[in-house]
C-alpha positions in Angstrom: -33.9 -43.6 1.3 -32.3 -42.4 4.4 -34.6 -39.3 5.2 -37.6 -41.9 3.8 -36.3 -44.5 7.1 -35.5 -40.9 9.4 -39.4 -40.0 8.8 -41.0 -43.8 9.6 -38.6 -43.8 12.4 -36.5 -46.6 11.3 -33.0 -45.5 12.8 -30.7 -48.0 12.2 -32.0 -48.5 8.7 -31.3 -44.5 8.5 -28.2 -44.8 9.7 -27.3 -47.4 7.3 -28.5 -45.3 4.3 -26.6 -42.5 5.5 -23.4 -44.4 5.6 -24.4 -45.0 2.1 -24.3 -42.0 0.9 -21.5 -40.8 2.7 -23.8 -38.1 4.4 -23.7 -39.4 7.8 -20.8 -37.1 9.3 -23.7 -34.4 9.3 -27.3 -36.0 8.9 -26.5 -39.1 11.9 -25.8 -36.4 14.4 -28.4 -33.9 13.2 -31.0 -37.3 13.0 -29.8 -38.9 16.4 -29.9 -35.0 18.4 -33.5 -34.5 16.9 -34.3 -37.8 18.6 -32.5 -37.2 21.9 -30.3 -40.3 21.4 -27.4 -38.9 22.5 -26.1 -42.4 24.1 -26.8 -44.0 20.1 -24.7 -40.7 18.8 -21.9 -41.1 21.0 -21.4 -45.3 20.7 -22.3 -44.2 16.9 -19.4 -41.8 16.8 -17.1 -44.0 18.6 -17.8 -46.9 16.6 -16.3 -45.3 13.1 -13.3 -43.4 14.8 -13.5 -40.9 12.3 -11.6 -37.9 13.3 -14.3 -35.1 11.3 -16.9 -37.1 13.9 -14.9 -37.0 16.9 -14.7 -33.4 15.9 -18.5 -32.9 16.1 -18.5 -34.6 19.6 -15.7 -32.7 21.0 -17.6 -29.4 20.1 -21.0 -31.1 21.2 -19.4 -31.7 24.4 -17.8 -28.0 24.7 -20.8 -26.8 24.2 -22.2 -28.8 27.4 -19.7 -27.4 29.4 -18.1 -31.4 29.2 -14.3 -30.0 28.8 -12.6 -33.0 29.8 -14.4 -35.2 27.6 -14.4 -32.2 24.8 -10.8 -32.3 25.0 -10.0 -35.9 25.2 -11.8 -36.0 21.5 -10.6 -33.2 20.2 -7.1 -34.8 20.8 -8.7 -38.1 18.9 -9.4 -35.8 16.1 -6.0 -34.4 16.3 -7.5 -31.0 16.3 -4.6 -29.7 18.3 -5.9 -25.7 17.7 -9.1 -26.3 19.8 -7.2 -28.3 22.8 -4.7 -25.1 23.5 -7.9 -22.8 23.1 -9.4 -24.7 25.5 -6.8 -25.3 27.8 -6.0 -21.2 27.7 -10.1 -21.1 28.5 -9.0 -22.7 31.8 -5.7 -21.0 32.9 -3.9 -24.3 31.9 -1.1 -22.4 30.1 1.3 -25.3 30.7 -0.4 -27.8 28.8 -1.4 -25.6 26.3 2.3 -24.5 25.5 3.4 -28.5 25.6 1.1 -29.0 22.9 1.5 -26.6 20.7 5.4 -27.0 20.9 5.1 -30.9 20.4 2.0 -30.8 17.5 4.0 -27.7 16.0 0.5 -27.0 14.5 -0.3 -23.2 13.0 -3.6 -23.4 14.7 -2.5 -23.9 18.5 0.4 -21.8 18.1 -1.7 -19.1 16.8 -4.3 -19.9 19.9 -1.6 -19.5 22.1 -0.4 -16.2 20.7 -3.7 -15.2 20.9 -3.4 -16.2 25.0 -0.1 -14.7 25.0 -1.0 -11.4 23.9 -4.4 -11.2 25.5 -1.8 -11.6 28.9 0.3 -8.9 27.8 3.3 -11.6 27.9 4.6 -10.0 24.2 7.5 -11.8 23.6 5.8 -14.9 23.4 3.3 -14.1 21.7 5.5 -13.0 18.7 7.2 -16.4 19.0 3.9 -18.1 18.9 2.3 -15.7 15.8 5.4 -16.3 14.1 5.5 -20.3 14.8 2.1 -19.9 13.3 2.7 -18.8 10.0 1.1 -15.5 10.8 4.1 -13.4 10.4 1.6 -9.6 10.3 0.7 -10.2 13.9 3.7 -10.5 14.9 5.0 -7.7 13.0 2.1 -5.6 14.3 2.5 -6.5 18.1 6.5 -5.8 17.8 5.8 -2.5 16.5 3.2 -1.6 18.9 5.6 -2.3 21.6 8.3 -1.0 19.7 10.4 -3.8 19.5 12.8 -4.7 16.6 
């Protein structure tokens, strides 16, 4: 019924038959981007506050060069791996660390490493592969720099 109301152009009908069928995490987005409603997408999106949605519009954003706004909903979505990457993106080390030493999450700390090790700072980066759960980066970065 949904892609029946997406063809006659009956949106929120759509919208509602998505909801429906639990599809509308992918097909309202995909439906409302077709159409160039962005406004509709993001009152849409705000409107459920579901984290897997605030997702999709924090990565919609990003890829508009919108990094404020992509990280304000990536922090909604508690996606805390995608707000150090970004931060690193931007030389914002500081806020990057704070959150990845406060969320404690395996993704951030691993995006830190990552940062860490990209900026030849070593030490930390074995601190952050090993917060990560990623103990064979660490390994392998001690024993490239020969550390014990």
């Amino acid at each position: 019924m949904a892609k029946h109301f997406e063809a006659v152009h009956e949106v929120d009908r759509a919208i509602k038959h998505y909801i429906e069928s639990e599809t509308h995490r992918t097909e309202v987005p995909r439906m409302l981007t077709k159409l160039n409603m962005v406004d509709r997408l993001q009152s849409f999106i705000q409107s459920l506050k579901d984290p897997a949605l605030y997702k999709w519009w924090a990565q919609y954003l990003e890829s508009q060069e919108m990094v404020q706004d992509a990280l304000n909903f990536y922090r909604e979505a508690q996606d805390f791996g995608s707000c150090v990457r970004l931060f690193c993106s931007v030389g914002d080390v500081q806020n990057a660390t704070r959150i990845a030493n406060n969320s404690n999450d395996p993704q951030a700390c691993f995006n830190l490493a990552r940062h860490y090790e990209s900026a030849n700072n070593i030490g930390e980066a074995i601190v952050f592969y090993s917060r990560s759960s990623r103990l064979h980066h660490a390994i392998r970065l001690a024993k490239e720099s020969n550390m014990d």
